[in-house]
GUDRENPA-218255 format. One record per residue (C-alpha): x, y, z. Coordinates in pm, whole numbers, plus 32768, in hexadecimal, padded with zeros to 4 digits. Last residue first. Layout:
// residues N
XYZ...
***
This chain:
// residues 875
774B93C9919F789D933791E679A3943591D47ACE93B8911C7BDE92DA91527B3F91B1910A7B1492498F887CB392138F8A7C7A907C8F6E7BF5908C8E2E7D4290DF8DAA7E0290008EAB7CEF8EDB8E197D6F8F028C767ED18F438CC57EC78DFB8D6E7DE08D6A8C8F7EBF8DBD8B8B801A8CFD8C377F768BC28BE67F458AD28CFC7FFA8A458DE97F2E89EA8EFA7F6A8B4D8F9E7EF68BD48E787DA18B0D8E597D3E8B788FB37D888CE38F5D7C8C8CB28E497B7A8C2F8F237BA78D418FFD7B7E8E5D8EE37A688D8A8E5179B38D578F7979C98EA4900479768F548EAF78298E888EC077D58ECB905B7823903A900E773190218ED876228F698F72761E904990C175D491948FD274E490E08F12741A90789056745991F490CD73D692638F6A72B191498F73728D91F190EC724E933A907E714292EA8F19705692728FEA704590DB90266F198FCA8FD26E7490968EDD6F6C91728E5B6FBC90948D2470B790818C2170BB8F928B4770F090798A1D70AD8FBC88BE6F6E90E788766FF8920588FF712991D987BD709F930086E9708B93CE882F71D094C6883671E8945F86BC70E6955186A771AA967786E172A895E8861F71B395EB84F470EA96FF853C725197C2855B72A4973483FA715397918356714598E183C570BC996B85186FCA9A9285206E6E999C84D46EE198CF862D6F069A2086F36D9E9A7886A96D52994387946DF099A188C16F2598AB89076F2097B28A436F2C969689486E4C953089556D7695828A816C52947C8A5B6D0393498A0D6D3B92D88B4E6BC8931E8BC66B9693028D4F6D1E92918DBF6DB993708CCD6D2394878D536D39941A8EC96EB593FE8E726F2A951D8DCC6F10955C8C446FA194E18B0E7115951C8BA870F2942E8CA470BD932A8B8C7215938D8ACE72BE93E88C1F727B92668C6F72DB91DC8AED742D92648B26745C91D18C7173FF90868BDE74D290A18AC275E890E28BC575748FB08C80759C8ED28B6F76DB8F428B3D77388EEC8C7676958DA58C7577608D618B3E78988DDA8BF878038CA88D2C77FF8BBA8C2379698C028B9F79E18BBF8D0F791A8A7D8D1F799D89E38BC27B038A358C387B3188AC8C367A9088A08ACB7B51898D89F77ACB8AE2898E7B518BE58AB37BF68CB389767D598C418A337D168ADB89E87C588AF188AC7D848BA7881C7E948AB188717DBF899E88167DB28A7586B27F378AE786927F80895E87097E9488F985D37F1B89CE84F080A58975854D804A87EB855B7FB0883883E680F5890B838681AD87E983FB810D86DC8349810D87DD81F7828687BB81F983A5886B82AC82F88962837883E88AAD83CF82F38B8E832981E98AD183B582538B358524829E8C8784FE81258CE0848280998C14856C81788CE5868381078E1485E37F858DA585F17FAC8D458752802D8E7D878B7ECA8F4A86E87DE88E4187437E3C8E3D88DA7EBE8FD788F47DE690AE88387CAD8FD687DA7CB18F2889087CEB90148A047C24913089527AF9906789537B3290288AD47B79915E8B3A7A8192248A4F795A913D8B2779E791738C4679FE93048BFD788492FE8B6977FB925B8C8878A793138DAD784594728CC876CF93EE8CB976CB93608E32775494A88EA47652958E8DF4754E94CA8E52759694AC8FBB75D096308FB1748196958F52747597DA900B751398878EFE73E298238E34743D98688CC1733A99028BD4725B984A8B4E724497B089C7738A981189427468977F8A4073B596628A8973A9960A890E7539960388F7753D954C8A607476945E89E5752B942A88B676549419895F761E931B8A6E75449231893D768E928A886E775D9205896D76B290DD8991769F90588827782C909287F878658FAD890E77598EBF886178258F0E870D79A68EA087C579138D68884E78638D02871679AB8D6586367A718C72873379898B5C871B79B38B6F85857B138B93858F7B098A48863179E789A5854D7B028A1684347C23897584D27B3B883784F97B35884383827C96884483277D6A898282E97EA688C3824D7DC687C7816E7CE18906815A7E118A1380A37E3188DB7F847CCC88D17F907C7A8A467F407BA38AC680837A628B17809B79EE8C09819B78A18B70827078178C1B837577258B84843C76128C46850175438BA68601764F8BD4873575D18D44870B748D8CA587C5758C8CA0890875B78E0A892674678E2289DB73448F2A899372A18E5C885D71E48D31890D713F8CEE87EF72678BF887A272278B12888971FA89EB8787732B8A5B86CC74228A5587E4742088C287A774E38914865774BB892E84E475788A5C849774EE8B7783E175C58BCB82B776E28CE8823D777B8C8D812578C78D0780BB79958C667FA9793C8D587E9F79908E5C7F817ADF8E3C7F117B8F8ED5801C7D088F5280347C7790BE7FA17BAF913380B67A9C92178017799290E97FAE797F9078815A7871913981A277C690F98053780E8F78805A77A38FA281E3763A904B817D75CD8F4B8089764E8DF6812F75728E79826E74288EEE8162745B8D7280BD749C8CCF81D073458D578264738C8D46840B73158EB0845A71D18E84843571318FA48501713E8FDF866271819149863772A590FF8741731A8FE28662730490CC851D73B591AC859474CF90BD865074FE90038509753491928427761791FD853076F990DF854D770490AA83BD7797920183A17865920084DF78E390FF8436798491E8831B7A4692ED83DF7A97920384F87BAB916A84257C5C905E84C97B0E8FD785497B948E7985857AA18DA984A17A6B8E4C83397BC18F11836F7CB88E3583F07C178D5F83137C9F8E3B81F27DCB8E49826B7E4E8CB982977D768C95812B7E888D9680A27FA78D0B81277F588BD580C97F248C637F607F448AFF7E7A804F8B8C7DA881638C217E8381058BAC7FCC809B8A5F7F81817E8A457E6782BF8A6F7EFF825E89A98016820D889D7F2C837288A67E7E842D88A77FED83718756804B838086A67F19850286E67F55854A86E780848490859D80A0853285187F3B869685367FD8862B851F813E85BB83C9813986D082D2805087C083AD810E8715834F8256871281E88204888681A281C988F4828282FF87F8819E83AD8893805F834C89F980CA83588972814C84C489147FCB84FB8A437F3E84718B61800785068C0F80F284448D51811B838F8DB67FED82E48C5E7FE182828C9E810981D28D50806D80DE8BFD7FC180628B3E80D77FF789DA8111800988FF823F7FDE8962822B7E65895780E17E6D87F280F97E6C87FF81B07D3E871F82D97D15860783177C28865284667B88852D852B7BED845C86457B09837A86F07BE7820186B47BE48160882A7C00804087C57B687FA7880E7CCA7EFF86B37CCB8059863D7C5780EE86ED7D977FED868D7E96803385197E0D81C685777E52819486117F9480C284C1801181FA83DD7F9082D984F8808181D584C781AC81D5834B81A38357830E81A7838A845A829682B0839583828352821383668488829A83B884C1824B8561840F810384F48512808C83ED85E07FBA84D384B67F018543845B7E9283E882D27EF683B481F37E3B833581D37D5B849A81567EB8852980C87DF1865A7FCC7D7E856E7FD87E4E841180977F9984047F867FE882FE8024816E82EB7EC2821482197EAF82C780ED7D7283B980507CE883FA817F7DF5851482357E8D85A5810D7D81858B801C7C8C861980DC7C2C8747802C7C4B866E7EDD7B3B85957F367B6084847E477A2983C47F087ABE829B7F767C2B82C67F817CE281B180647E6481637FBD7F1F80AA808C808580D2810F81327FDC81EB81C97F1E80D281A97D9E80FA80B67D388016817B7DD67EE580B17DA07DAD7FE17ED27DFA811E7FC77DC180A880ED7E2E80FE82207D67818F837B7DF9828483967CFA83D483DD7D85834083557EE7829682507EC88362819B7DA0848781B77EB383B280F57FC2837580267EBF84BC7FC27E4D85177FEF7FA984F17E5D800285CC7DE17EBA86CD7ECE7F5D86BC7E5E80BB86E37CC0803688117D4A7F8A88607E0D80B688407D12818B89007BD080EE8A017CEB80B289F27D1E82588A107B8682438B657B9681958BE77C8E82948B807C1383CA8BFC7ACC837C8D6D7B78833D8D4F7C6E84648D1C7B3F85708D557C4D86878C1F7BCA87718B7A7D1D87488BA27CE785CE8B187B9E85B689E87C43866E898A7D4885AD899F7C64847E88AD7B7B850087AB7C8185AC87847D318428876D7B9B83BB86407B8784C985A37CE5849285AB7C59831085097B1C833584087B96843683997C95833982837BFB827682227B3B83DB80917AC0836780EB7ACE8221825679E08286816B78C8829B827677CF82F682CB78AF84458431790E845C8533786F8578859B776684EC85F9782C83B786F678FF84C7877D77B8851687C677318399886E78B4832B89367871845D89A1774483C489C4778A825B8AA8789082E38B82778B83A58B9376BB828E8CDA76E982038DA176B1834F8CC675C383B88CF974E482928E6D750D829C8E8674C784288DCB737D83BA8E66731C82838F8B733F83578F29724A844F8E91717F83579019712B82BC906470B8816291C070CB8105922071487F93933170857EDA9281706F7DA2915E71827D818FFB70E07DD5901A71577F01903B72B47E9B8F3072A47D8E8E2C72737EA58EBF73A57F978E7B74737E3E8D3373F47E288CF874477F5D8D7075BB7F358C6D75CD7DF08B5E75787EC58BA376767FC98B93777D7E9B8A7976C27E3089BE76D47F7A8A1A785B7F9E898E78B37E5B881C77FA7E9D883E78BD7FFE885D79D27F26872479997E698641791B7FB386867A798015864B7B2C7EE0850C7A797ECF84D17ADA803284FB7C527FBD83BD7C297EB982BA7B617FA782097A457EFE830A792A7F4382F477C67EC383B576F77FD584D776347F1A85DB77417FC9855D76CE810C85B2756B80DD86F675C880638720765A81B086B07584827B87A3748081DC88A97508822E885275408398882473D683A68934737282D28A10745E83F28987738684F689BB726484448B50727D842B8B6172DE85828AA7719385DE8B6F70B784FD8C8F712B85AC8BD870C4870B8B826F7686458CE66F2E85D58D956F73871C8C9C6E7987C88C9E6D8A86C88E0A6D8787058EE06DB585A990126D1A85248F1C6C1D844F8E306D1284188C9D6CD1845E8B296C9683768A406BF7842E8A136D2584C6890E6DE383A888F36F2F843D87CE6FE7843B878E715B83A5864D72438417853972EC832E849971B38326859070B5835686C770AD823287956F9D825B89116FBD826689D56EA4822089356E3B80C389356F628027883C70637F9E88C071AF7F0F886572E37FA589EE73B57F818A35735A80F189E671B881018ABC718C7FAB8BDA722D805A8BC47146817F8B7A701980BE8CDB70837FFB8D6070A9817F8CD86F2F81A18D666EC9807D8E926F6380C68EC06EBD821A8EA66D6481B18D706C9E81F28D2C6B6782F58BA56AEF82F08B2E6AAD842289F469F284B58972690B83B38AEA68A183528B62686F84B18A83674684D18B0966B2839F8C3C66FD83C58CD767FD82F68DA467B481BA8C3367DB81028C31694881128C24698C7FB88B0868D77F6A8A1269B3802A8A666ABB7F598A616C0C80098BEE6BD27FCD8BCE6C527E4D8D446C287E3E8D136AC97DA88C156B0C7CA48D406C217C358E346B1D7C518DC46A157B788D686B397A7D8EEF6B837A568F3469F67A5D8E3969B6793C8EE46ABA78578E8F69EA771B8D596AC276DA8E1E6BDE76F18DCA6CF277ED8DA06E68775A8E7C6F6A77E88FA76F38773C8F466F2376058F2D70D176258E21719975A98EAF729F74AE8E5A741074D08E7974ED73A48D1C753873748CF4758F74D88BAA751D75418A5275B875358902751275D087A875CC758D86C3760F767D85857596770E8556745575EB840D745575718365731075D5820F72EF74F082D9737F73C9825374C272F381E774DF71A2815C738071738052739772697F58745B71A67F21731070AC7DAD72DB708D7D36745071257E3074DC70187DB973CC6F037C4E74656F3F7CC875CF6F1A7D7F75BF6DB17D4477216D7A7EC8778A6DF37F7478C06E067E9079506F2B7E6577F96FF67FCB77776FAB801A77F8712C81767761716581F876F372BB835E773C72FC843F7608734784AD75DD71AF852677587208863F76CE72E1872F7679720587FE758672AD87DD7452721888D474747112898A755871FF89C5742972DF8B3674AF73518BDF735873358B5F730A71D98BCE71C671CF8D0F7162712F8DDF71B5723F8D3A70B1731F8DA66FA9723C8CDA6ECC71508D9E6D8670BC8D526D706F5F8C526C506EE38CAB6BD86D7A8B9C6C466C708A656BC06C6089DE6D146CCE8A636DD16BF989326DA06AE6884C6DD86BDC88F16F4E6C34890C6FAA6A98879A6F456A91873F703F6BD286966F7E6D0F859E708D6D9F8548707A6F1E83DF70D06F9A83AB7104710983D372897154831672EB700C824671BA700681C571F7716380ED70CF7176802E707770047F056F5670307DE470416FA47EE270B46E817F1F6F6C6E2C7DB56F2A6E1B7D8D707C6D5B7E966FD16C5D7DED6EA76C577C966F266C177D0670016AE97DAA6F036A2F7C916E126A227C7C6E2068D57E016DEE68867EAA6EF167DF80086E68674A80896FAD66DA7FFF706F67C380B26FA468FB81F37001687C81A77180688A8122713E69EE827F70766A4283807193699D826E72C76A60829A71C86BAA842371AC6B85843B731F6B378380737D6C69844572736D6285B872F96CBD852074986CE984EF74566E52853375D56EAE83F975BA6FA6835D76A86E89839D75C06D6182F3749A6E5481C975806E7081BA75AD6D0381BF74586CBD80C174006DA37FB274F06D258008747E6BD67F9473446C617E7C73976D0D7DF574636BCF7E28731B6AE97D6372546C257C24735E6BFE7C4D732D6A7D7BFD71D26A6E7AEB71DB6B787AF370826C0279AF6FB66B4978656F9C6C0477DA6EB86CC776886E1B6CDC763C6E446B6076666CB76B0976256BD86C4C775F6B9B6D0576836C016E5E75706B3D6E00763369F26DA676D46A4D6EEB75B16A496FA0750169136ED5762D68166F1E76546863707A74D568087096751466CE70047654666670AC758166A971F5749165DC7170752264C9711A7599641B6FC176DD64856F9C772963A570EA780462B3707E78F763966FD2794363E27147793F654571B27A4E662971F97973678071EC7A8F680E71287B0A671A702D79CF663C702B790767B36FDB7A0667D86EC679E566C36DF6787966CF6E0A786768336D80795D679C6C78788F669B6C27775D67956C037823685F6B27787767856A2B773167066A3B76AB685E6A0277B468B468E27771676F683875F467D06830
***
């Protein structure tokens, strides 16, 4: 019962404390119900006792951490304490401690120990403390692992007094570097101020003339309008107005100085002062832009350079100031603005030119990333026009250090063939999609010249080409495994200052640049020559499509010829890829240069396609692709338009082909069927007209237009430099070809009319087939009633091969359109005999047209060959 009254005047005891009610009111309710909650929250099992042990662990925790920090005097003080503590244990040990714990800040960095030997000295007689008897050189404070944070999280188990006390390894305001003096440097008396040096600070408050109080020996009207100074105040002003600082006579407007006049000389009109004043702000201004410019963050890797030079050439101005500044301040030195001016423009003409030409930029330099160095490349050129050779100088360094900082990826492109994506600026970007490596030269990288090539510096233009194609070399190289080993070159390697004493800017400039080029474009470019020929079989693939598309071996297409024009004549289906594919690999299995792998032989999805039962005309040959596949190191040279190209050309050459041997067949089975009519001589002369236009103009572009062209191809890529030129040297051989082969678009209406001509000698060739199955009144009552003029017992006589080309006489009756119906058999000769002279007309004059408007020297040949048939007799 003691204990709860006890208690219950101490509960009341404390709620007057902290509530701050009167004794008066004990009685109320509000005292009341005060009175019950914190009876209830004091009542006996509420709250626990600290954790004993958990504040032992925190402790030892401590001391270890302090042992760590290398605060051995704060951990043996706390172990001496603790052990102190033990022998006097109190029972509510444990709570004070963790309190004490709780209300710790930074002991480690905070906490000071007081040894006995250091109390007991310090009654003792106070010495005066001299600036030798510091420690001058801080090394008792300088060890700078008490700055690095410690992780006690893997040595340690005492995790809750870690989250409790993290803070104590590592101050709130670390210090950014460290401070070192000489250790054997003494600060002078000298420079500090006694207190009893009144006079000395009287004159210091008195030369601080931007105090209003200073000026009181003026009138007092005079005194709210001018304020007289001295001249070195105003050149110290001056100074303080170049290097940034704020002063009181120059105020700073916007990105624009003012000038306070209130201010004036004594031997000094206002006018004379404020035109001097002007000068002197017009170079602040410039100034001024300039460290303005070199605050700007900057994204782009050169312009860093930029703004890092400029940083150099402010402090080496700076440093010339304060060298004016100590000057004055010598004794007997005169102060004069005029030469501070002439001195000030003398050093800070760079600073200024530098200040126009940053007028000139655009603030979002991304939009310009090369404005800023067309415009210094501009600069220098024309400081050394105007003869100022010392300017000129010191900003061509400016250049070239802002030049080199711009090649580094330029030179990362081509040793390694890498893009650097971190450079916005560089005018090559990488566009794969698919990781086709056929077209890796001409999809995989692109020039992004950007708008109005703004990525480009002007003075780099003429080089831009042999920058992209040697990076390109070295990707085709690594793809090749064929990478070469490079020694990264020096930039200063292609630069060298005493020859600037030599040559003119601009050609040092592109002498500079076309080192840095042709070292790793001859290079890169010599290597994958080497390898395209040597390893990669350009030769090889050059031959082998001569083969597959340009007949150069009539042995085996006359193979594939004759097995496509069977089976079109039979009208049978002659379009299988897998029967076409068939019979060219085995054609084409005895020539050597061929992998017949590659070859596939398909029907081509065209519009010819949906006439194709109309078998007797060239055209349906138009149907059949052929496909050779190349390697695709050989098909980034040999590109896929090249192939489409040969492709047109081994059409033209197979319909040729197709006509003659409907003419010869003909004449093959006329000749063993009936005898020869001597009285046929139409026939006779149309066949051997046919055959010998027909020979002309196959032999005219097999013999002479493919076979020099070829040479001249073969000349041409021997002399290439790098694969660009080997590709231009293709693709001329190929234009080239079209052009004389009567392929390309404006001679579109002379190769229709050959086609006609070939048409018609199919024609002719189909018209002796179907006169030869009987005459015309025959034909005309039951075509298919006479189908051989042989007896009967002469069929059971004949082998198997003579039935079989005696048959092949009338396998094909059945796709002739041939009729006798609404003409006889004469006058479709005489209409074929008008066609053909009319055709070879055409051409022939069509040809000589072309000539005389400068066209290839072929067609000439070509039409003077044709031409001679005039001279015969006309039938």
């Amino acid at each position: 019962m003691a204990l709860a009254a006890d208690l219950s005047t101490l509960i009341d005891a404390l709620i007057t404390s902290v509530a701050k009610i009167s004794p008066n009111h004990k009685g109320s309710a509000r005292v009341q119900s005060l009175k019950r909650r914190v009876q209830g929250a004091l009542r006996t099992g509420s709250h626990t006792r600290t954790d004993q042990f958990a504040v032992a662990k925190q402790l030892e925790g401590l001391q270890e951490k302090f042992q760590i920090l290398n605060r051995d005097e704060l951990a043996e003080a706390l172990h001496a304490r603790l052990a102190e503590l033990e022998s006097d244990r109190m029972p509510w040990l444990p709570e004070i401690l963790s309190l004490l714990l709780q209300l710790s800040d930074r002991p480690a960095l905070l906490s000071t120990v007081k040894r006995p030997k250091e109390r007991a000295k310090a009654p003792e007689a106070k010495e005066t403390l001299s600036w030798s008897d510091l420690d001058a050189a801080g090394t008792a404070f300088s060890d700078e692992e008490i700055w690095e944070q410690v992780d006690f999280a893997g040595d340690s188990s005492d995790d809750d007094f870690s989250s409790v006390a993290s803070d104590v390894s590592l101050p709130k305001d670390r210090p950014q570097s460290a401070t070192t003096v000489d250790e054997g440097y003494i600060i002078p008396d000298d420079v500090f101020v006694s207190e009893e040096d009144g006079d000395l600070v009287a004159s210091i408050e008195k030369a601080q003339f931007w105090r209003a109080e200073n000026h009181h020996s003026l009138p007092q009207a005079e005194a709210t309008t001018s304020r007289l100074i001295t001249e070195s105040q105003l050149a110290r002003e001056t100074i303080f107005m170049f290097q940034g600082l704020p002063t009181s006579i120059y105020v700073r407007l916007d990105d624009d100085f003012g000038v306070d006049r209130r201010y004036t000389l004594a031997h000094s009109s206002n006018e004379a002062l404020a035109s001097l004043l002007q000068c002197f702000i017009e170079i602040g201004a410039k100034l001024n832009a300039v460290r303005y410019f070199t605050k700007l963050p900057q994204t782009i890797p050169y312009m860093q350079t930029f703004c890092r030079s400029l940083e150099e050439r402010l402090l080496e101005f700076d440093r010339v100031l304060s060298q004016v500044q100590c000057k004055y301040l010598s004794p007997g030195s005169t102060v004069s603005l005029i030469q501070l001016l002439v001195d000030v423009r003398q050093h800070s003409h760079e600073l200024a030119l530098l200040a126009d030409m940053i007028a000139n930029l655009e603030r979002n330099s991304n939009d310009q990333p090369m404005c800023c160095l067309d415009s210094l490349y501009n600069l220098v050129c024309m400081l050394e026009a105007l003869g100022d050779e010392s300017s000129s100088q010191r900003l061509a360094e400016l250049f070239f250090m802002c030049f080199k900082t711009y090649s580094s990826s330029i030179r990362l492109w081509m040793e390694t063939g890498q893009v650097d994506a971190s450079d916005s600026t560089f005018f090559v970007r990488t566009n794969r999609e698919n990781g086709d490596l056929r077209t890796l030269w001409h999809d995989w990288f692109v020039l992004d010249t950007g708008h109005r090539q703004q990525r480009i510096p002007q003075f780099l233009e003429a080089g831009v080409q042999k920058v992209f194609t040697a990076g390109k070399s070295m990707v085709f190289l690594r793809h090749l495994n064929a990478l070469p080993d490079i020694e990264a070159m020096k930039f200063e390697d292609f630069y060298c200052q005493d020859s600037s004493l030599l040559l003119p800017f601009p050609a040092l400039v592109e002498s500079a640049f076309e080192k840095l080029v042709d070292v790793d474009h001859s290079l890169s470019a010599s290597l994958l020559r080497t390898e395209l020929d040597q390893q990669c079989g350009l030769w090889t693939s050059l031959d082998a499509l001569q083969h597959v598309y340009l007949a150069k071996d009539m042995s085996a297409i006359s193979i594939v010829d004759a097995k496509i024009f069977e089976l079109i004549d039979r009208g049978r289906s002659w379009d299988d890829r897998f029967l076409l594919t068939e019979i060219s690999r085995t054609a084409f299995s005895s020539i050597s240069v061929i992998d017949v792998s590659r070859l596939l032989v398909r029907p081509a999805s065209t519009s010819l396609r949906v006439s194709q039962n109309d078998h007797r005309t060239v055209g349906i040959l138009e149907a059949i692709s052929i496909d050779y596949g190349l390697p695709w190191p050989i098909a980034n040279i040999i590109t896929e338009d090249a192939i489409q190209a040969y492709q047109r050309i081994s059409t033209f050459l197979m319909q040729i082909r197709r006509a003659k041997y409907a003419i010869v067949k003909q004449r093959i089975r006329d000749a063993r069927i009936i005898a020869p009519d001597e009285k046929d001589t139409l026939v006779h002369a149309l066949h051997h007209n046919m055959l010998w236009v027909l020979d002309l103009i196959y032999g005219h572009l097999t013999y002479l237009v493919i076979t020099t062209t070829t040479q001249s191809l073969h000349k041409d890529l021997s002399g290439a430099q790098d694969v660009d030129a080997m590709i231009a040297a293709h693709q001329s051989y190929m234009s080239s070809l079209e052009a004389q082969c009567l392929l390309s678009e404006d001679l579109s209406h002379i190769h229709d009319a050959i086609i006609h001509f070939l048409d018609l000698c199919v024609h002719f060739a189909d018209l002796q087939t179907a006169h030869l199955l009987g005459d015309e009144d025959q034909y005309l009552e039951n075509p298919k009633a006479l189908r051989t003029k042989k007896k009967p017992e002469e069929e059971f006589e004949s082998d198997d091969d003579e039935d079989d080309d005696d048959n092949e006489a009338y396998d094909h009756e059945h796709t002739l359109t041939v009729s006798f119906r609404d003409s006889t058999y004469s006058q479709q000769l005489k209409t074929v005999n008008y066609q053909f002279n009319h055709l070879t007309t055409f051409v022939t004059d069509g040809l000589k047209s072309l000539v005389r408007a400068d066209g290839l020297q072929s067609w000439d040949i070509l039409a003077d060959r044709l031409e001679w048939r005039r001279n015969w007799r006309r039938l």
